[in-house]
C-alpha angles and dihedrals in degrees: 000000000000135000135223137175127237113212111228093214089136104070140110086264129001128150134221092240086053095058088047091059095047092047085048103050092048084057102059092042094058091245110177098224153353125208141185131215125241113232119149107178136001100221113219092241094061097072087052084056092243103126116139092239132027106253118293081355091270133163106254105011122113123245088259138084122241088244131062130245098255093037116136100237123152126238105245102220094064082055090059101079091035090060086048095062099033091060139046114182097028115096108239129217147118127256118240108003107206096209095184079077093059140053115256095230093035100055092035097060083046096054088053087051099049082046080064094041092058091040085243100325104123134117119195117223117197124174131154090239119228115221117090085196087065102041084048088066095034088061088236097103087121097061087048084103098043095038102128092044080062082065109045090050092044091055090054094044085046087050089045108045087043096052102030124070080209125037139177129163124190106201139123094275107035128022125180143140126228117327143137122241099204120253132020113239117254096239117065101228105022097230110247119202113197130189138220137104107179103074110044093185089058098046094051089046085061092041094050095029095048103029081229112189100218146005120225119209136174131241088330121176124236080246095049089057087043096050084044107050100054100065094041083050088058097043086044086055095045092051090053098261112100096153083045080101108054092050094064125100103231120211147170134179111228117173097249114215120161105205143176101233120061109247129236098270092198116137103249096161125252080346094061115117105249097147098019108092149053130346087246085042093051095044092051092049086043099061086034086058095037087051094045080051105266103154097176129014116196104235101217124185116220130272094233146021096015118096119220078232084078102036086062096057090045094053087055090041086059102035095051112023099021109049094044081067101038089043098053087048 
């Protein structure tokens, strides 16, 4: 099992030299990756708990985000090239990547750039996105509907445009004729990473279709992978790619605090403390998730309450002292 930091550049108040610690210190610990989250607003109605959906639609979560309105966070595009030049071993990429918010060839010969930049670091993050309030501000409400099918045809313009010297596409969101789109990127193929738990048939239609690197969850249990993967297995097997599966980099985000004092354990959903406890708590959910198929969890400091002070001293902890043990399991 791997590690990987999750910048908290969506948070109340967060710094740039912050961020650079923490990217630092990820660095000299070998860490595989970093990443950055995609937000673009906070609506108002979000602190008053009136969103239209509870937050990522998911089961247990309030119709709220965990930062207010008028909160200092950083967009995490912008971060992408900054992380590029501020390391030099540590994988790059956002995650997710809403790519509704963005134009397919745009983001595509940016994308090519940024893997320069990185000198073939980066990892490329694509999800549908979920809040109506978001797409709203981003002028895409009226791909809201359609939102998965923008996916599905930004991921074969991205593919296009990476491996053709020329290049056209002919679909509902983007329609050109022949045209090149600069340099190639470094890496063949560009690595995509996808989302989405929740419908197994979809997600190995992506994998086998696509031929996509790696999946990106959130604060999913050691149950939750296991449930997953045996019906994308069987849908794997019937589409002609039984080994598509153990070639994906697995991952899940999970809000990482070491503390003295052992955590209520109890399942509470996607709220329940799996990386939140003690040093002995975090080391026994770690080999349950590594054994479920978890290859890399993203290790995310809260949103509140927790200085980046401390964060700090829990990436070393686990680093040190945590994975030895989770490792040798």
């Amino acid at each position: 099992m791997k590690l990987a930091l999750y910048l908290p550049n969506f948070r109340d108040q967060v710094s740039i030299k912050e961020l650079e610690d923490l990217t630092a210190l990820a660095e000299e610990l070998d860490f595989d990756s970093i990443w950055t989250l995609d937000r673009i607003i906070v609506p108002e109605a979000s602190d008053r708990g009136e969103l239209q959906h509870a937050f990522g639609m998911m089961d247990g979560f309030p119709k709220q985000l965990p930062v207010s309105a008028r909160g200092q966070w950083f967009q995490g595009w912008p971060l992408i090239p900054w992380l590029a030049a501020k390391t030099s071993k540590c994988r790059i990429g956002m995650s997710i990547t809403d790519t509704p918010f963005r134009s397919p060839g745009v983001l595509a010969a940016e994308l090519a750039t940024v893997d320069h930049l990185s000198n073939g670091r980066l990892n490329v993050g694509v999800g549908a996105g979920w809040m109506p309030e978001e797409f709203d501000a981003a002028s895409a409400t009226h791909i809201y509907p359609k939102r998965h099918k923008h996916v599905r045809e930004s991921i074969e313009i991205m593919q296009g445009i990476w491996t053709n010297e020329l290049f056209e596409y002919h679909g509902e969101f983007a329609d050109f004729e022949p045209s090149g789109f600069g340099a190639k990127p470094i890496q063949d193929p560009l690595p995509i990473f996808f989302s989405g738990l929740k419908d197994p048939k979809r997600s190995a239609n992506r994998i086998a279709k696509y031929n996509l690197s790696g999946w990106i969850g959130i604060q999913d249990t050691a149950d939750e992978l296991t449930d997953w993967r045996g019906p994308i297995q069987a849908e794997l097997e019937e589409q002609g790619k039984p080994d598509a599966l153990d070639g994906l980099e697995l991952c899940s985000m999970y809000w990482t605090v070491i503390t003295d004092e052992p955590s209520d354990q109890a399942d509470q959903g996607k709220a329940s403390n799996i990386l939140v406890g003690t040093a002995e708590q975090i080391t026994e959910n770690l080999i349950a998730l590594k054994n479920a198929g978890l290859t890399m969890p993203l290790i995310w400091p809260p949103f509140t309450d927790v200085p980046v002070s401390k964060t700090l001293e829990d990436l070393r902890q686990l680093n040190d002292e945590i994975m030895p043990l989770v490792n040798a399991a």
